[in-house]
C-alpha positions as CSV (number, residue, x, y, z in Angstrom):
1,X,0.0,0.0,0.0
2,X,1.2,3.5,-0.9
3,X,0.8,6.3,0.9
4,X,1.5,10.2,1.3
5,X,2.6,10.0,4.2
6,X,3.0,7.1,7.3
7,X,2.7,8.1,11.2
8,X,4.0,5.3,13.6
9,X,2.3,5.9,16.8
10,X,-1.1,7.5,18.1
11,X,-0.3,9.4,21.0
12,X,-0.4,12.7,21.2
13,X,1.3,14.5,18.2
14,X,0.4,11.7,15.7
15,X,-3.5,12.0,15.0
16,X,-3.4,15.5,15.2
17,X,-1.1,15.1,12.1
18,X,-2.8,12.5,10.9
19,X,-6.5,14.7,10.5
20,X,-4.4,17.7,9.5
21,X,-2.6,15.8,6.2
22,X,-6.0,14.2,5.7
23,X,-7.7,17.0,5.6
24,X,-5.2,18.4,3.1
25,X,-6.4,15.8,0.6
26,X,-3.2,13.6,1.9
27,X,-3.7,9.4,2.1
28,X,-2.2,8.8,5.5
29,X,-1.3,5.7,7.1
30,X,-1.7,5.6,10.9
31,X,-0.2,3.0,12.8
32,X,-0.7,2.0,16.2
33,X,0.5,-1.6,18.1
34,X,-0.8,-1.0,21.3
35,X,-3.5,1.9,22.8
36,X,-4.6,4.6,21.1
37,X,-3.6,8.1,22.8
38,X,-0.3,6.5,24.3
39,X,0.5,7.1,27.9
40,X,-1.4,10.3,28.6
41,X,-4.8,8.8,27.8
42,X,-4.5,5.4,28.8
43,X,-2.0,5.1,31.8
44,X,-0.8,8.9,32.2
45,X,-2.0,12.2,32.4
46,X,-5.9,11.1,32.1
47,X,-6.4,8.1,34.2
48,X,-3.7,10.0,36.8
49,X,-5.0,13.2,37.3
50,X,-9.0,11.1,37.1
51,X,-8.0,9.4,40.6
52,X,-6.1,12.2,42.0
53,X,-9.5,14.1,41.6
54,X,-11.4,11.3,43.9
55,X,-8.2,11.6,46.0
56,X,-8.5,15.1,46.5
57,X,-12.4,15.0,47.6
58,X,-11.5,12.4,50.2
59,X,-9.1,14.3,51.7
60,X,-11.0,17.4,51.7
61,X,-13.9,15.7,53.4
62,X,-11.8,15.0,55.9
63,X,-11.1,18.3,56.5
64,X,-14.4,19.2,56.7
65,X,-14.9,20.2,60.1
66,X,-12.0,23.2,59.2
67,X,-14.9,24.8,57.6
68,X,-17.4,23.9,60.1
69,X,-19.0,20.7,58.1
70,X,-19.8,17.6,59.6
71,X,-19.7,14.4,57.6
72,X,-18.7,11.6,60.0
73,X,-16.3,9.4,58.9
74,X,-15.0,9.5,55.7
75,X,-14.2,5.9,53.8
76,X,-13.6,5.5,50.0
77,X,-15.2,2.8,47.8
78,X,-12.2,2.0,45.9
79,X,-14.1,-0.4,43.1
80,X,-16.5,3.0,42.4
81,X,-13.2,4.9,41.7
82,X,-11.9,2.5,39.7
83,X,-14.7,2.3,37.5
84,X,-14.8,6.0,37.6
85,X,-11.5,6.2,36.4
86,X,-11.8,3.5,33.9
87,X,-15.0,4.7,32.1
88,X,-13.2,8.4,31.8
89,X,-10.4,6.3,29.8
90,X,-12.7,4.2,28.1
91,X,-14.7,6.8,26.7
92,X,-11.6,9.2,25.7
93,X,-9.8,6.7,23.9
94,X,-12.7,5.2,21.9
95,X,-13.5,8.7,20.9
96,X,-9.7,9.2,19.4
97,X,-9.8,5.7,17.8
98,X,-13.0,5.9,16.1
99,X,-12.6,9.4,14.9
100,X,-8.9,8.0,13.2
101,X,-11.2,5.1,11.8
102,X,-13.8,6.9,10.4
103,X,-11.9,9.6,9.0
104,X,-11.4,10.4,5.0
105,X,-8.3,10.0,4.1
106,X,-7.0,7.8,7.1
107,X,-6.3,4.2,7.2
108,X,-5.7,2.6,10.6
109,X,-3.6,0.2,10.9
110,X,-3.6,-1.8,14.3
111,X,-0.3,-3.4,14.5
112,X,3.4,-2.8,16.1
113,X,6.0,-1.4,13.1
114,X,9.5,-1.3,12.3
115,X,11.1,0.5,9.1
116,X,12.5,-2.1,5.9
117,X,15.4,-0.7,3.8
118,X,14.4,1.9,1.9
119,X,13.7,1.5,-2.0
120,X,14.1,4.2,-4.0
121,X,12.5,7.4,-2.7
122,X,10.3,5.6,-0.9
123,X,10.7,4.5,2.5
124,X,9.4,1.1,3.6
125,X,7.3,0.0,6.9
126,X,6.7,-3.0,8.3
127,X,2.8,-3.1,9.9
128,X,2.0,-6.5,11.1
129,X,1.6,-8.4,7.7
130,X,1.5,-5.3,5.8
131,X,4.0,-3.7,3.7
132,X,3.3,0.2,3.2
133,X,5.3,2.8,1.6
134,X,5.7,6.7,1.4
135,X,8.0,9.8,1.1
136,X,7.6,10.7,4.6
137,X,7.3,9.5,7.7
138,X,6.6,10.9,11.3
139,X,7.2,8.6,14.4
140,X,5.5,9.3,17.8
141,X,6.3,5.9,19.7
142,X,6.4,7.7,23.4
143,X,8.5,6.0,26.2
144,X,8.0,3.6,28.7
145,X,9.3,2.8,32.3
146,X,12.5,2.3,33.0
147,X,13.1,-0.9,34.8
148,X,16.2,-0.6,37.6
149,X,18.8,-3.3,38.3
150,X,17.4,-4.3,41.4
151,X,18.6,-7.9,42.8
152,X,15.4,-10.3,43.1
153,X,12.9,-8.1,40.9
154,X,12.3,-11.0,38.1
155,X,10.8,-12.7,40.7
156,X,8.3,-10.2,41.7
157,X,4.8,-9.0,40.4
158,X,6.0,-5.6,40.5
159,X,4.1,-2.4,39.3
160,X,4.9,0.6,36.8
161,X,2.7,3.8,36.5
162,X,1.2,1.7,33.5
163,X,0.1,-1.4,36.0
164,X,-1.1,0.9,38.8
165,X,-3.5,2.3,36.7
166,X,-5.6,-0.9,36.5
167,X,-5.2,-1.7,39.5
168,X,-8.7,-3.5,41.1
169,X,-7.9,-3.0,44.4
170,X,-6.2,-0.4,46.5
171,X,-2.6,-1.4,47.9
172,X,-2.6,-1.9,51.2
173,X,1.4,-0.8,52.0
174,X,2.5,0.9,48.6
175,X,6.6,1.1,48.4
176,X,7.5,3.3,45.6
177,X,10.9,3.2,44.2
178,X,11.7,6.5,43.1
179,X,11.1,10.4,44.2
180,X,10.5,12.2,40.8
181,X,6.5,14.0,39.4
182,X,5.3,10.1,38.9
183,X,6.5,9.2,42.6
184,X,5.2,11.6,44.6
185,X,1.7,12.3,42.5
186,X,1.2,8.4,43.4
187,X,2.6,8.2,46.4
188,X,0.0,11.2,47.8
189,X,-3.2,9.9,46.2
190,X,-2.4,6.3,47.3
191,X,-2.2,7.4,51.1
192,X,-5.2,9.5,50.7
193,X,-7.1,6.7,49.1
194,X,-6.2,4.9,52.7
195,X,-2.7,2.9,51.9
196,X,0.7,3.6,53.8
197,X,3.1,4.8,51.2
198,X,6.9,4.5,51.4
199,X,9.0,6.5,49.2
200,X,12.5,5.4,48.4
201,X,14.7,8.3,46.4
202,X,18.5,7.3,45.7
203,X,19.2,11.1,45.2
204,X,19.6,13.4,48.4
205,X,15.9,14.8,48.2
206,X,13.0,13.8,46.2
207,X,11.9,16.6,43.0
208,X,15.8,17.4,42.8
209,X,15.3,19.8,40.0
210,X,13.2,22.2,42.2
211,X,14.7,25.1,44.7
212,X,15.5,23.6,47.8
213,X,12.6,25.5,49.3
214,X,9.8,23.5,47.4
215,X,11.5,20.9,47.8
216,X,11.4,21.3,52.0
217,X,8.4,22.3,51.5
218,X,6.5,19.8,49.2
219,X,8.9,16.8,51.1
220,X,7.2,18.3,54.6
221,X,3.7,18.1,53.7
222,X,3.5,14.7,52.5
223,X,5.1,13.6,55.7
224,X,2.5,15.5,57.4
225,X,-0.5,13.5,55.6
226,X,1.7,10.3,56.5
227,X,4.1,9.5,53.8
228,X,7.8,8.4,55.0
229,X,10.2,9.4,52.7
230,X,13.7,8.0,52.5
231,X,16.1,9.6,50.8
232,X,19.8,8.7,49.7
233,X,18.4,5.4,49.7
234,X,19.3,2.9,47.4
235,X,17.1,-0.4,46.4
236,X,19.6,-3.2,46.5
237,X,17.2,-6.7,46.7
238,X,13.7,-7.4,46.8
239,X,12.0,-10.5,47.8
240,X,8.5,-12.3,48.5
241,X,7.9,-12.1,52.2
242,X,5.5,-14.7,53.7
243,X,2.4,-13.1,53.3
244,X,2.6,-12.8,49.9
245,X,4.3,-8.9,50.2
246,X,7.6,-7.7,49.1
247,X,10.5,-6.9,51.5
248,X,12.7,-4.6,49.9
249,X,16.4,-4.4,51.5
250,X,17.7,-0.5,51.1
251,X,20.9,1.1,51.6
252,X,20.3,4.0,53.8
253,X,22.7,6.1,56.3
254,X,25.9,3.8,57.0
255,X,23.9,0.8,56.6
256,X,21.3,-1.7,55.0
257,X,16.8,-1.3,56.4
258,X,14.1,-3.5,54.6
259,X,11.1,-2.0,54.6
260,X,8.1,-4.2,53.5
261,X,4.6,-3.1,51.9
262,X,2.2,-5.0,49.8
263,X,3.0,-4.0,46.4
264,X,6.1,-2.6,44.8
265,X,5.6,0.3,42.2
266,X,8.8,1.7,40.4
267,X,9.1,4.9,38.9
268,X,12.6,5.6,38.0
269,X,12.4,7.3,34.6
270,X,10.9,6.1,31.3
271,X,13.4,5.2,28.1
272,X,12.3,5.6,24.9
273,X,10.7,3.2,22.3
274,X,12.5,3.1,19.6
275,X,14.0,-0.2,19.9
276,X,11.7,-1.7,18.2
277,X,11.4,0.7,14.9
278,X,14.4,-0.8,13.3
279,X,15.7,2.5,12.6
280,X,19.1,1.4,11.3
281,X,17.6,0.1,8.5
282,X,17.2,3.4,7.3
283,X,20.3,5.5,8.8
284,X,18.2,7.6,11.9
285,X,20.8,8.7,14.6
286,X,19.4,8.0,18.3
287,X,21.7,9.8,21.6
288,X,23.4,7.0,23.8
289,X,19.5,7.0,25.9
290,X,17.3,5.9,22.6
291,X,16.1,9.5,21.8
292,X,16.2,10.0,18.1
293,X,18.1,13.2,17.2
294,X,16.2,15.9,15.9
295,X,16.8,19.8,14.4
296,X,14.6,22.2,15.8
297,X,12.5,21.5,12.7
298,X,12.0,18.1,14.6
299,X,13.5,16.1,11.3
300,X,15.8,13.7,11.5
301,X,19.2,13.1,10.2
302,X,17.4,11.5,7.4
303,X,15.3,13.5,5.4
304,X,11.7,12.4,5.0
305,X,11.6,11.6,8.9
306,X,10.4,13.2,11.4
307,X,10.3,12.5,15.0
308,X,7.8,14.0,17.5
309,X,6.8,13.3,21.3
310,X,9.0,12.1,24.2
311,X,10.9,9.8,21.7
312,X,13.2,13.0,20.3
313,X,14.0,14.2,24.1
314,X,12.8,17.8,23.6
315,X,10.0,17.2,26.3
316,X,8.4,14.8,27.7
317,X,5.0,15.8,28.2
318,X,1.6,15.5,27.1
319,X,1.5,19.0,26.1
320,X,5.3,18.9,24.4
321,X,4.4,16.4,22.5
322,X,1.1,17.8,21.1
323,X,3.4,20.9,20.2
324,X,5.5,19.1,18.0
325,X,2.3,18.2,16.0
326,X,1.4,21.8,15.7
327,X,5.4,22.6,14.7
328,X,5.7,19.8,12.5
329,X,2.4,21.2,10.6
330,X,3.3,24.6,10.8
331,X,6.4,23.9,8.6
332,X,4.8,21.6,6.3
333,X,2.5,24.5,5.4
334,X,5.2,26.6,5.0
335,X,5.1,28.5,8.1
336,X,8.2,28.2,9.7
337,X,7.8,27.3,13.5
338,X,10.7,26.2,15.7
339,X,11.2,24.2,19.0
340,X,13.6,26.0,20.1
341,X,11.0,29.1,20.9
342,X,9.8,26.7,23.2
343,X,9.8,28.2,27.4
344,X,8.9,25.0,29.0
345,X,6.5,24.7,31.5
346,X,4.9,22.0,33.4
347,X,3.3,21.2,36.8
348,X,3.8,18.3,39.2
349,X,0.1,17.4,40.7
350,X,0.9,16.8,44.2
351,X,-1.7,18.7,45.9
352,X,-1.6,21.5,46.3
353,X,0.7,21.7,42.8
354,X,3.5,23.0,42.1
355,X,4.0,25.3,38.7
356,X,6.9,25.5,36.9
357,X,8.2,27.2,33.8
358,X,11.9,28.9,32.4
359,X,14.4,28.8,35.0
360,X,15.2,27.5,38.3
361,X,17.2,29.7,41.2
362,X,20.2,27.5,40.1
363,X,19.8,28.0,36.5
364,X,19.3,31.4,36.9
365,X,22.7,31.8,39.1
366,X,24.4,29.8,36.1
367,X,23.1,32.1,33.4
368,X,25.7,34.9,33.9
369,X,22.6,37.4,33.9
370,X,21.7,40.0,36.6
371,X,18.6,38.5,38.0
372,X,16.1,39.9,40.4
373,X,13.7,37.8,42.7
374,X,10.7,38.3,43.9
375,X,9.0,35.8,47.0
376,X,5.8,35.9,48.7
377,X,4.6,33.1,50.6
378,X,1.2,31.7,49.9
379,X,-0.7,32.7,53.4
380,X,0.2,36.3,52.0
381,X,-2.9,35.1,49.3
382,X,-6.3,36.0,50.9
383,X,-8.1,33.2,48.6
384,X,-5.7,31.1,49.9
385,X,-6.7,32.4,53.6
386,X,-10.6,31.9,52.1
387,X,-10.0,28.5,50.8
388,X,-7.7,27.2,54.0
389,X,-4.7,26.1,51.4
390,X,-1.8,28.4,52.9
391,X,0.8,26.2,52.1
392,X,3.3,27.0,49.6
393,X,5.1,30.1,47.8
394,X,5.0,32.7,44.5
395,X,9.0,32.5,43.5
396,X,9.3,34.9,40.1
397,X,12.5,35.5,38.5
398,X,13.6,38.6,36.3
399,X,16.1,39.6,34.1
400,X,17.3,43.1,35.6
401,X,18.8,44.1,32.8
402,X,15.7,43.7,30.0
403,X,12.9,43.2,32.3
404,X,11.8,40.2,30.8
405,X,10.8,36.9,33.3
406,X,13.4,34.6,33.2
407,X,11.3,32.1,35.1
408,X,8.6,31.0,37.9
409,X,7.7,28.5,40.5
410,X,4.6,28.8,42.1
411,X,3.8,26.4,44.4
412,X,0.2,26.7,46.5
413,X,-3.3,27.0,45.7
414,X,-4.6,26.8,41.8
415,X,-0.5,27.5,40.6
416,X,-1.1,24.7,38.0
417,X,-3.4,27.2,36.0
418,X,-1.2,30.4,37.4
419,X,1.9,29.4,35.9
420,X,0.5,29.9,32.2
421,X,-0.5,33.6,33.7
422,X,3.7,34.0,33.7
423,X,4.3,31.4,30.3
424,X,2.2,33.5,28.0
425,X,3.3,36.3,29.1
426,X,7.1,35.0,28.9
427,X,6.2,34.0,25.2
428,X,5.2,38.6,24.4
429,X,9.0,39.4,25.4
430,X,7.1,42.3,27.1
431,X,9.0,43.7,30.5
432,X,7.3,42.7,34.2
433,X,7.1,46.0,34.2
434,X,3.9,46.0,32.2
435,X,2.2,43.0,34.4
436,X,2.7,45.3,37.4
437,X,0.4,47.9,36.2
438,X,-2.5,45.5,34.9
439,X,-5.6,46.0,36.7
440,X,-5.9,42.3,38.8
441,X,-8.9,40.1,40.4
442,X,-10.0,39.7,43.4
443,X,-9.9,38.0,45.6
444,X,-7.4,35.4,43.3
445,X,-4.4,34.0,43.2
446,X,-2.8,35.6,40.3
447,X,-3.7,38.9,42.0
448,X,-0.8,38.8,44.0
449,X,1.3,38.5,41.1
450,X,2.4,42.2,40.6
451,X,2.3,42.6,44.6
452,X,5.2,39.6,44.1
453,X,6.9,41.4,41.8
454,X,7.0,44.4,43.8
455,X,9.4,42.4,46.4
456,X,11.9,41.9,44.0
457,X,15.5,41.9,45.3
458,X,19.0,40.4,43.5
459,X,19.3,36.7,43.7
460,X,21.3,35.7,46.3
């Protein structure tokens, strides 16, 4: 079968594409082995951030008499937030599948691909049985956990974010092997939905790429709801204990602990699949972690392919990856679009979140530029006052010299829809200046955003 153009992988970026080069009277091939919508839909952001929500109103309900509410006591039906969960899934990635299916232009192909040497000008892919063939191709393949060299762990049923998901029942004693976004999301909605959570981090503090501040801060308040936290602990063997458990045996201090729970997640990092696409059959370059190499074009070293999502290690995010669609289309109309205008941004959805986007405190002191700082803590936010959620701060960071924000963390009440308030506003080049003398809100949030940077000071 011949074809315009061939994407490997329906996750984010790839239908997008796929309905765009259809709609341009382009034959497309789409190709997907396993779910469609990747990780965000079927084990990631949507399935995640469905429980954390149930989570969230279990907690709150205990917290009810803080507002003067009685309830009683508070338990949580943990088959009904399954199914909740799993319908919201369902639903979502039936929608994306059928509306691939259905559409003009589109053939769907459910099957796991590889590329065949090329003949001609055409490249060749392998989809299941089927041979197809174009002058372009566009892979968005995504990643998948990254299994650790742990002594022991063939043995046991252990769980990745993908696992936990699906997961009928609600682990009793949850050990999770790992401090990163994917650790500590989990780890907080597991103990709110009634499990003890353990948290093993090899590094020196969980989040390490955060100011030490949020860190002490965001490390304090899961301790507070009942997590325990190791950290500079490493995960040396695991083993079946006797009632059916893991006992995990940690280095920690000068000396070896085993802690023991009932399930065993890990959530050490993801790698990349591209193992599987063949992709020296063709020439593409990958870096020494599996990430296919990529201009800020997002093409390949060989021309014809493209690579978009976590695969090209430009981001590795739902909302990254959907960008690369929108850049990779952009230049195919002739609109030139590059990644590297991209300010990232992102939020880790512990509760309450934390907002990120540009630069850190340290990347700011490695930049060589004059920067400012402005700090105001979060019971300095009358809705947060009104809303009981005092914890956490506003941390903005300027450029002195041209005004312009050189980053933000923003870690309290609603900051997960904040931080765009400082990303869009990065993205206009405009000085802080001009934020300062908007007319804000109240009482919000974001209202306190010019009082913020009123406090600014040189970084120390």
């Amino acid at each position: 079968m011949q074809y315009d153009a061939i994407i490997i992988g329906a996750g984010q970026a790839g239908p997008g594409l796929a309905h765009s080069l259809a709609g341009n009277s382009e034959k497309v091939a789409m190709i997907e082995g396993n779910l469609v919508g990747g990780s965000c839909i079927n084990y990631g952001c949507t399935p995640s951030k469905a429980l954390r929500a149930c989570a969230d109103v279990a907690h709150l309900a205990r917290r009810a008499a803080d507002f003067g509410v009685k309830t009683g006591p508070v338990t949580v039906d943990f088959q009904a937030v399954v199914q909740r969960t799993q319908e919201i899934v369902t639903q979502k990635r039936q929608g994306l599948r059928d509306g691939l299916v259905e559409a003009k232009n589109i053939d769907f192909y459910h099957a796991y691909a590889h590329f065949e040497p090329k003949q001609g000008e055409l490249f060749h892919v392998r989809a299941g049985d089927d041979l197809l063939e174009a002058k372009r191709v566009y892979l968005n393949t995504g990643t998948r956990a990254s299994i650790p060299p742990i002594d022991g762990l063939k043995d046991i049923p252990y769980l990745t974010n993908q696992e936990i998901m699906d997961m009928p029942e609600r682990p009793k004693q949850l050990l999770i092997i790992g401090g990163g976004y994917i650790a500590v999301e989990t780890g907080q909605m597991y103990q709110r939905f009634g499990s003890e959570v353990t948290l093993i981090e090899r590094e020196s503090s969980i989040l390490q790429q955060e100011d030490p501040d949020i860190i002490d801060t965001i490390s304090g308040f899961l301790q507070d709801e009942g997590i325990t936290i190791y950290t500079n602990a490493t995960a040396r063997h695991v083993e079946k204990s006797a009632d059916g458990g893991v006992k995990l045996t940690i280095t920690h201090g000068d000396g070896e602990k085993v802690v023991s729970g009932s399930h065993l997640l890990l959530a050490t990092g993801r790698i990349p699949n591209t193992d599987h696409l063949n992709l020296d059959a063709v020439g593409i370059e990958t870096d020494e972690k599996g990430h296919i190499r990529t201009n800020d074009r997002l093409e390949t070293n060989v021309p014809g392919v493209w690579a978009m999502g976590d695969i090209n290690g430009r981001g590795a995010f739902t909302h990254t990856s959907y960008q690369d669609y929108e850049i990779v289309w952009a230049n195919y109309q002739g609109k030139p679009r590059s990644v590297a205008d991209r300010i990232m941004t992102y939020n880790v959805y512990c509760d309450p979140p934390l907002g990120r986007v540009g630069m850190n405190e340290q990347q700011a002191r490695e930049s060589g530029k004059k920067v400012l700082q402005g700090v105001l803590p979060m019971s300095s936010v009358s809705r947060a006052g009104l809303e009981g959620q005092t914890i956490g701060m506003i941390k903005l960071l300027v450029d002195a010299d041209s005004e312009q924000f050189l980053g933000a963390s923003i870690l309290g009440l609603h900051a997960d829809e904040v931080i765009q308030v400082i990303s869009n506003f990065m993205h206009t080049g405009a000085s802080y200046k001009v934020m300062q003398k908007a007319l804000p809100i109240h009482p919000t949030v974001a209202e306190l955003l010019p009082t913020t940077l009123g406090k600014l000071e040189p970084l120390g």
